[in-house]
N, CA, C and O of each residue as an XYZ file, in Angstrom:
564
protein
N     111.913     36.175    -29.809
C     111.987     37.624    -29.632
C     111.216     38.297    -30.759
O     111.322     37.947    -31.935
N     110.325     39.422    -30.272
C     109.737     40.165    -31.243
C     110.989     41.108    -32.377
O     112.121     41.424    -32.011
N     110.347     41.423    -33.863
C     111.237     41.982    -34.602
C     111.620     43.517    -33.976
O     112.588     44.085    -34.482
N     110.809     44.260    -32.781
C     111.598     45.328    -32.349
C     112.351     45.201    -31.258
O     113.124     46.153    -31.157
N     112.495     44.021    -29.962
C     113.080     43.762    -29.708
C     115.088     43.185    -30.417
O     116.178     43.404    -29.890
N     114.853     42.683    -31.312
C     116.089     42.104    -32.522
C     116.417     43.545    -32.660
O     117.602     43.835    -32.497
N     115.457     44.643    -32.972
C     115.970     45.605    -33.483
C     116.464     46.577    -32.570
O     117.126     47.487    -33.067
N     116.241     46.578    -31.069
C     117.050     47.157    -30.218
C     118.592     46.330    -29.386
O     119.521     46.822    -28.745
N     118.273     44.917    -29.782
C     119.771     44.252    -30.019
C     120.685     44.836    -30.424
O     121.733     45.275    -29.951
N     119.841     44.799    -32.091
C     121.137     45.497    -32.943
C     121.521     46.808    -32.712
O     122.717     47.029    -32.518
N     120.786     47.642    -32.698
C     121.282     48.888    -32.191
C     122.414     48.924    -31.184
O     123.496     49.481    -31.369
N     122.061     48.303    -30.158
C     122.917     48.224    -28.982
C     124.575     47.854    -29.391
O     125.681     48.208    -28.983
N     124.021     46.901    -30.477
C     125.497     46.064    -30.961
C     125.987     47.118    -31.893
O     127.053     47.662    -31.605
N     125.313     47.501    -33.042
C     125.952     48.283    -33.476
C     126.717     49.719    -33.177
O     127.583     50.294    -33.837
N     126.181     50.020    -32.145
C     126.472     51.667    -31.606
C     127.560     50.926    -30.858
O     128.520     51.406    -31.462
N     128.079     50.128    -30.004
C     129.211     49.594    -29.679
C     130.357     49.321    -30.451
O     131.500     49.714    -30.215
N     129.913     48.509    -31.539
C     131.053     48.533    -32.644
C     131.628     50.168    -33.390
O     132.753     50.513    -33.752
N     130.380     50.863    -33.402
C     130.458     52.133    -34.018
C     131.625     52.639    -32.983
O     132.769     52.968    -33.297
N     131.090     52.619    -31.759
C     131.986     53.414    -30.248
C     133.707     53.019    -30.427
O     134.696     53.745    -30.319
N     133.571     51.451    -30.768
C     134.948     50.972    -30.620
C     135.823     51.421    -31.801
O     137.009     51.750    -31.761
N     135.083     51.372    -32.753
C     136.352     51.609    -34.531
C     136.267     53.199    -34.406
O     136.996     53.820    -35.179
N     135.613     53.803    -33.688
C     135.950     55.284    -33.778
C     136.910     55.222    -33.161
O     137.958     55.459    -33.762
N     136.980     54.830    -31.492
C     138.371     55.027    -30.915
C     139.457     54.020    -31.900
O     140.603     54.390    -31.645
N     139.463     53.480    -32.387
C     140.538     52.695    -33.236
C     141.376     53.133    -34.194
O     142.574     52.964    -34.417
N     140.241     53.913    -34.876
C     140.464     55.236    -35.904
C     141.000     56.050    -35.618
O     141.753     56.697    -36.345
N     140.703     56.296    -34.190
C     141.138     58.048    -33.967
C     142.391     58.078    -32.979
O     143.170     59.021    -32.838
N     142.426     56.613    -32.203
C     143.658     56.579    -31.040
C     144.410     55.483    -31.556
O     145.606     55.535    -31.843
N     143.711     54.553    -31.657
C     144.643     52.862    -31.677
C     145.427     52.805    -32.604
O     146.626     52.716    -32.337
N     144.995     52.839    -33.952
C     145.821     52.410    -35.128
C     147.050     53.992    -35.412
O     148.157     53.947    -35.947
N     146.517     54.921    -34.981
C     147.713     55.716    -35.194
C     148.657     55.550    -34.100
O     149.766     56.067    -34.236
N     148.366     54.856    -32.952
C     149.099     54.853    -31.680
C     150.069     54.031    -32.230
O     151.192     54.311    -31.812
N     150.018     52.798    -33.294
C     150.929     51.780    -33.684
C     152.199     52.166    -34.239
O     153.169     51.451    -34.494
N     152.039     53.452    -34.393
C     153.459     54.280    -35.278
C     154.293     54.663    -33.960
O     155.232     55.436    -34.147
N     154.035     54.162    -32.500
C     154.859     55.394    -31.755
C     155.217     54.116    -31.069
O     155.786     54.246    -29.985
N     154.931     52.602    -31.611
C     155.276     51.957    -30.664
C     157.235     51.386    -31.272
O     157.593     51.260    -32.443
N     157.779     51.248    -30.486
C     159.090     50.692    -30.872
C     159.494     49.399    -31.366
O     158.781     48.414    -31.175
N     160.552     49.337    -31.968
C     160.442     47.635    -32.475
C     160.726     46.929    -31.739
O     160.228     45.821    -31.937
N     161.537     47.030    -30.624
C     161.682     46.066    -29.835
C     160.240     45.538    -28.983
O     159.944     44.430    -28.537
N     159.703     46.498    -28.980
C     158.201     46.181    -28.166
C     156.947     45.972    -28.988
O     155.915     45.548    -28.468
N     157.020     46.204    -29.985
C     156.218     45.933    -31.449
C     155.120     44.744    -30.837
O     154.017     44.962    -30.336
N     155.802     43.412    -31.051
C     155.630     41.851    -31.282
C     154.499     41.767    -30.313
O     153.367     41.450    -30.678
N     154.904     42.146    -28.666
C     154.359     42.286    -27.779
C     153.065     43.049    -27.839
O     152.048     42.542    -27.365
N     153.043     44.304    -28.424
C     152.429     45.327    -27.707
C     150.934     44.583    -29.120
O     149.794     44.146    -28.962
N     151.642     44.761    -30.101
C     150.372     43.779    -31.226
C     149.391     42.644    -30.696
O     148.177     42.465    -30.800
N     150.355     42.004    -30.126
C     149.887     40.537    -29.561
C     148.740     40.484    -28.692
O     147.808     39.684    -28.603
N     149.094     41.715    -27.969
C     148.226     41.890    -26.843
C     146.749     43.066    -27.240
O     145.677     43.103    -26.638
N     147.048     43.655    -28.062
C     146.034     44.623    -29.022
C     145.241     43.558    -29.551
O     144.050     43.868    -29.587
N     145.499     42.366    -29.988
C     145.040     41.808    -31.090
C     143.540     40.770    -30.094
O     142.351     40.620    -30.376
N     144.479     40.213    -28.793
C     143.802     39.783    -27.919
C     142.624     40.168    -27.191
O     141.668     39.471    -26.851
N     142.957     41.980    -26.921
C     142.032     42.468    -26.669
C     140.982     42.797    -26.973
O     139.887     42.863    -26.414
N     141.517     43.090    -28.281
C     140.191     43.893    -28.845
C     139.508     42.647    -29.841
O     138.575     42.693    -30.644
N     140.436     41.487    -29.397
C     138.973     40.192    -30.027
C     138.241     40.433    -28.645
O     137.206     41.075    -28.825
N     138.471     40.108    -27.309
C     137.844     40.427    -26.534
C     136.480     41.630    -26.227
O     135.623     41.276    -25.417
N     136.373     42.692    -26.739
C     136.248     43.674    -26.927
C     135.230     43.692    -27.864
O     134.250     44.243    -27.363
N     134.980     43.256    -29.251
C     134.217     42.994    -30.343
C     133.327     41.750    -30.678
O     132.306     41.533    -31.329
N     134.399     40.887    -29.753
C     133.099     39.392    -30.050
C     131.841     39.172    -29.882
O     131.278     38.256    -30.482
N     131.149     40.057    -28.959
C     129.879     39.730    -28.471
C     129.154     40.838    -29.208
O     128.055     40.676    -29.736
N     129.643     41.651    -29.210
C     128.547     43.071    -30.185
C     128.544     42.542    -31.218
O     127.417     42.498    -31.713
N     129.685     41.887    -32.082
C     129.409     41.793    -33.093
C     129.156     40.249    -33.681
O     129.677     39.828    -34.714
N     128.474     39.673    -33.031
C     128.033     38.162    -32.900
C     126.874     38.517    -32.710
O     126.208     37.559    -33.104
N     126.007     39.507    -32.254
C     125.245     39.824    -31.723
C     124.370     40.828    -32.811
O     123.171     40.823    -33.089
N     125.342     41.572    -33.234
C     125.022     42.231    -34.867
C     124.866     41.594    -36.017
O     124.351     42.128    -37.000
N     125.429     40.031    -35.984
C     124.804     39.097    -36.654
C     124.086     38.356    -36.586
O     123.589     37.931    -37.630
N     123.633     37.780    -35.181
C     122.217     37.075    -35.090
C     121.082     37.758    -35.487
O     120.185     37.505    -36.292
N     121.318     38.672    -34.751
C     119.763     40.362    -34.741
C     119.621     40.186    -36.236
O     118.637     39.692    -36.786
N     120.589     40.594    -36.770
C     120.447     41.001    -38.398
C     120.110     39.575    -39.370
O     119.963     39.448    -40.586
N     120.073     38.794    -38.473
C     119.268     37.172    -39.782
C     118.552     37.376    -39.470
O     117.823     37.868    -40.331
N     117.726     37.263    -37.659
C     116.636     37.620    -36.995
C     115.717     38.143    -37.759
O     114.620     37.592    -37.851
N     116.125     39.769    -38.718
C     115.445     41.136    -38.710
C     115.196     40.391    -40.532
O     114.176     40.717    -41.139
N     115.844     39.787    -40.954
C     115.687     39.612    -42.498
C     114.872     38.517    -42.410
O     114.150     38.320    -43.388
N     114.794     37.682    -41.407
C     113.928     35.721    -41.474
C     112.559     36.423    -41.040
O     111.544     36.107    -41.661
N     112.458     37.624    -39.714
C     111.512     38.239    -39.340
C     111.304     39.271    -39.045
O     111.349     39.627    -37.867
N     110.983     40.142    -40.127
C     111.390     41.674    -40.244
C     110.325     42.569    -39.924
O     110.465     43.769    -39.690
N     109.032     41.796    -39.925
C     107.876     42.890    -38.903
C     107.902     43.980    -39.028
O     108.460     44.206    -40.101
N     107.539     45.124    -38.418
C     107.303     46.732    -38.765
C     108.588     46.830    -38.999
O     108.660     47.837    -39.704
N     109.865     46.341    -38.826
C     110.757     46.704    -39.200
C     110.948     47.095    -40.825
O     111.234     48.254    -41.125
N     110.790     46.156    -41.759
C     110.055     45.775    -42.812
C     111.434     45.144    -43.857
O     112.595     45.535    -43.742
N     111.215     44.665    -44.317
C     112.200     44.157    -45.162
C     112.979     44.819    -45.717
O     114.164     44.662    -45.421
N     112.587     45.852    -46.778
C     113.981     46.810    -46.994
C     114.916     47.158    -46.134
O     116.085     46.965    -46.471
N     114.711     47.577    -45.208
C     115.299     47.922    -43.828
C     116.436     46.808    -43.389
O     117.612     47.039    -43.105
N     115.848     45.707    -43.411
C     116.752     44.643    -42.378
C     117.457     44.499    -43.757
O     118.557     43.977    -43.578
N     117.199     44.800    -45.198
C     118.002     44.572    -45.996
C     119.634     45.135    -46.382
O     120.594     44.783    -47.068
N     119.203     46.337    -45.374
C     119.956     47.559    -45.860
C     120.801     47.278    -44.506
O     122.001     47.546    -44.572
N     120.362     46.828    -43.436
C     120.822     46.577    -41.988
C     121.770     45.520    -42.552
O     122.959     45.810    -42.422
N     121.491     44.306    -43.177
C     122.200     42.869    -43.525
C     123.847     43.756    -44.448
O     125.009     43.877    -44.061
N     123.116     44.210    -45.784
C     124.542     45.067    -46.459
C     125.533     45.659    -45.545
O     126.689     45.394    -45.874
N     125.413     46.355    -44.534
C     125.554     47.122    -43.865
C     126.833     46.368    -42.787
O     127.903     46.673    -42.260
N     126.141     45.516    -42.866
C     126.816     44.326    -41.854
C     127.877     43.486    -42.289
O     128.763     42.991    -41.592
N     127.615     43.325    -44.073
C     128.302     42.526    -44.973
C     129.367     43.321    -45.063
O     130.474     42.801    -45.203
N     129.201     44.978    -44.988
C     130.099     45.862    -45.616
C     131.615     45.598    -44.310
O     132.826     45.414    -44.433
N     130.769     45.704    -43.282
C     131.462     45.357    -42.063
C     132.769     44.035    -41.943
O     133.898     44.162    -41.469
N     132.284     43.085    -42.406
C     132.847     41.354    -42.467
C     133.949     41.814    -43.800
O     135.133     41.510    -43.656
N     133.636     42.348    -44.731
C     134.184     42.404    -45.734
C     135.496     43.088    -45.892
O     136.407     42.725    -46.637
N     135.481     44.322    -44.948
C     136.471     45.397    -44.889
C     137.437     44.477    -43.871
O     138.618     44.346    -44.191
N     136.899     43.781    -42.536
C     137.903     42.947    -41.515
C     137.983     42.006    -42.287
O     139.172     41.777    -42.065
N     137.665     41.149    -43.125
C     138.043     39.788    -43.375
C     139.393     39.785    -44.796
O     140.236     38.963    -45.155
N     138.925     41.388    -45.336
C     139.357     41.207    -46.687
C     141.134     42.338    -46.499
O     142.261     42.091    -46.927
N     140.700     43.314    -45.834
C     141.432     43.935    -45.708
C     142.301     43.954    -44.184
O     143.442     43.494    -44.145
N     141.563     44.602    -42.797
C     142.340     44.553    -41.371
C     143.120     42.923    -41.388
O     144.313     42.617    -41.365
N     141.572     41.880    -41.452
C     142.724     40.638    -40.592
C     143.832     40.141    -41.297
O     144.595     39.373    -40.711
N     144.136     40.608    -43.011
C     144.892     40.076    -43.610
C     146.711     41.008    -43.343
O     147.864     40.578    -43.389
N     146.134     42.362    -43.081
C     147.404     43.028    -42.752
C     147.740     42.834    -41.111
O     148.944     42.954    -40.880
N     147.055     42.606    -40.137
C     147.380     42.192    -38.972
C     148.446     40.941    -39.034
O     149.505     40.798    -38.423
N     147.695     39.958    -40.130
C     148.515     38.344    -39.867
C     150.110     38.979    -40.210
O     151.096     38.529    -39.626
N     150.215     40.207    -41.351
C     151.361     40.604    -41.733
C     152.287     41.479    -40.421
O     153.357     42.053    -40.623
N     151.856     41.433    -39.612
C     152.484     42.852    -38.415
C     152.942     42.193    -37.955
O     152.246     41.769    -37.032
N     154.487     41.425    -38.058
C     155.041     40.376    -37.082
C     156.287     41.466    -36.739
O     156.932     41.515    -35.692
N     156.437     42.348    -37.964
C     157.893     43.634    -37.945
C     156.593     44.657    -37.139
O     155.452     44.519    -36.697
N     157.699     45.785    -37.314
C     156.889     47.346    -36.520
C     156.284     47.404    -37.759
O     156.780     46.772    -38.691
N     155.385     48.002    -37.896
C     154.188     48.539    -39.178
C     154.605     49.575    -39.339
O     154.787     50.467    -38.511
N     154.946     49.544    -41.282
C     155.369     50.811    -41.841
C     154.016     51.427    -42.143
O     152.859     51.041    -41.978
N     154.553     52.492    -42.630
C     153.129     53.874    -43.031
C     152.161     52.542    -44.106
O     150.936     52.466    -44.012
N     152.918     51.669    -44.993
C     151.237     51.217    -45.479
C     150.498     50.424    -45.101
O     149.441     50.238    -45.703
N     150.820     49.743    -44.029
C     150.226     48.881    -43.204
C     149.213     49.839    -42.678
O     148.011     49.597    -42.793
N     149.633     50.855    -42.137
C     148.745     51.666    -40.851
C     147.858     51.845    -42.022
O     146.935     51.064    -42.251
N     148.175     53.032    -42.885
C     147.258     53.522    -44.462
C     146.242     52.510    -44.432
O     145.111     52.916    -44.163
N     146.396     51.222    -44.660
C     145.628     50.213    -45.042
C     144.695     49.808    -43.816
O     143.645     49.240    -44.117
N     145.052     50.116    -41.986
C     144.674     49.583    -40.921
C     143.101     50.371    -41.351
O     141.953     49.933    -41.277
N     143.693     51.842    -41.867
C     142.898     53.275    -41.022
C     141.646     52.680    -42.233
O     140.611     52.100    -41.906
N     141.999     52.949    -43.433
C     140.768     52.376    -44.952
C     140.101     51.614    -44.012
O     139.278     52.157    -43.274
N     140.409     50.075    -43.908
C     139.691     49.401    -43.694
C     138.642     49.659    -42.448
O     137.480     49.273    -42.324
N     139.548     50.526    -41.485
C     138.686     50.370    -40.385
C     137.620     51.522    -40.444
O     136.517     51.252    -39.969
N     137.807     52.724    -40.949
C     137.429     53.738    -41.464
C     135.964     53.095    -42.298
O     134.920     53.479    -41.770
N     135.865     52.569    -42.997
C     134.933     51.691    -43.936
C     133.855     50.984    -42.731
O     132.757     51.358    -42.319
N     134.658     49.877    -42.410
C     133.596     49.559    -41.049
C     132.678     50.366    -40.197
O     131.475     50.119    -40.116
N     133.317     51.412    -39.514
C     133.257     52.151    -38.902
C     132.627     53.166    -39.507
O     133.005     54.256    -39.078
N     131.978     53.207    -40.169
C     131.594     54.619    -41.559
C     129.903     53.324    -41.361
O     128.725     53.496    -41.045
N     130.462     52.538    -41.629
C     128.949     51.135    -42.237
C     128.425     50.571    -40.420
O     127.536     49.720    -40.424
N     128.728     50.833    -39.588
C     128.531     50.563    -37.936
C     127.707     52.077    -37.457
O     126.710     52.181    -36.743
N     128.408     53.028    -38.039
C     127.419     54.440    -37.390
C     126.520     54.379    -38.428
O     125.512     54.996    -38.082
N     126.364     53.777    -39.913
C     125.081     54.015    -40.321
C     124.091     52.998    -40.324
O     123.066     52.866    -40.993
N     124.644     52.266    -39.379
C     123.561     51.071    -38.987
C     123.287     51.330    -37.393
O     122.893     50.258    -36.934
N     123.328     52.119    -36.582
C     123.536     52.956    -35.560
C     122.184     53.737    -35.603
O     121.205     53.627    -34.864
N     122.499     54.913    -37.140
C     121.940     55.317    -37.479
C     120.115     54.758    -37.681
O     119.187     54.926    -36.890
N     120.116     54.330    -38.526
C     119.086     52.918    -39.703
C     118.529     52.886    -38.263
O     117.924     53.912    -37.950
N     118.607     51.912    -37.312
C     118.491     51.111    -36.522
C     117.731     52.599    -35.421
O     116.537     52.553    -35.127
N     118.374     53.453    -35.079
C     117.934     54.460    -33.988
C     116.507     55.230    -34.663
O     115.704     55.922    -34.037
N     116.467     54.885    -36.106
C     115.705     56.183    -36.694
C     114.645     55.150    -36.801
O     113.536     55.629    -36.560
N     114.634     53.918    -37.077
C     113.541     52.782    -37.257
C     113.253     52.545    -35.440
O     112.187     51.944    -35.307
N     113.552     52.685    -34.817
C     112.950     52.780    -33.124
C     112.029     53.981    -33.267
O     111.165     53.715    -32.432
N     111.755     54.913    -33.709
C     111.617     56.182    -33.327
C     110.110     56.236    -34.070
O     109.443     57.270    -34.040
């Protein structure tokens, strides 16, 4: 694949991830406060399922593009896929370091710092997904 092809991958992938942690931000993770404890266990279980469903391919996809754009960065140009790669790191870093570690913790109903901690992390992603959205739409153009 040519480097502007990779680079309308990523776009694609990223404006998806961007699409999804906004609604996450703005509906999902506050929706977790209204759910009950008896239905908690369940209603997580099945959130957790989905929305791996939901993210695996955009963002598998936001990581091939983005070695792609740094191994062969073409008019794209190297700073760029550099700032695209951070961008991406910032992404892995906020789910790996912060969301998936308080998820493994949500086995009770999630008190206020769990959520506090859902919204940061995802907020962060989601902040680093629209500006690679961004990067990515303005380098097409």
């Amino acid at each position: 694949m040519s480097p502007s092809a990779w680079l309308v991958a990523h776009l694609v992938a990223v404006a998806v991830l961007a699409g999804v942690g906004w609604v996450v931000q703005l509906v999902v993770y506050p929706a977790f406060g209204l759910v009950g404890a008896a239905e908690w266990a369940r209603y997580h279980d099945r959130h957790m399922r989905a929305i791996t469903r939901v993210v695996t391919v955009p963002w598998l996809v936001q990581g091939v593009s983005t070695a792609a754009l740094l191994l062969a960065p073409g008019a794209v140009g190297l700073p760029a896929a550099a700032v695209l790669a951070a961008l991406a790191l910032v992404t892995v870093a906020a789910t790996v370091g912060a969301a998936v570690p308080v998820h493994g913790r949500l086995g009770a109903v999630p008190g206020p710092s769990e959520l506090s901690t859902l919204l940061r992390a995802n907020l962060v992603r989601t902040l680093a997904w629209t500006a690679s959205t961004a990067l990515a739409a303005a380098l097409l153009l």
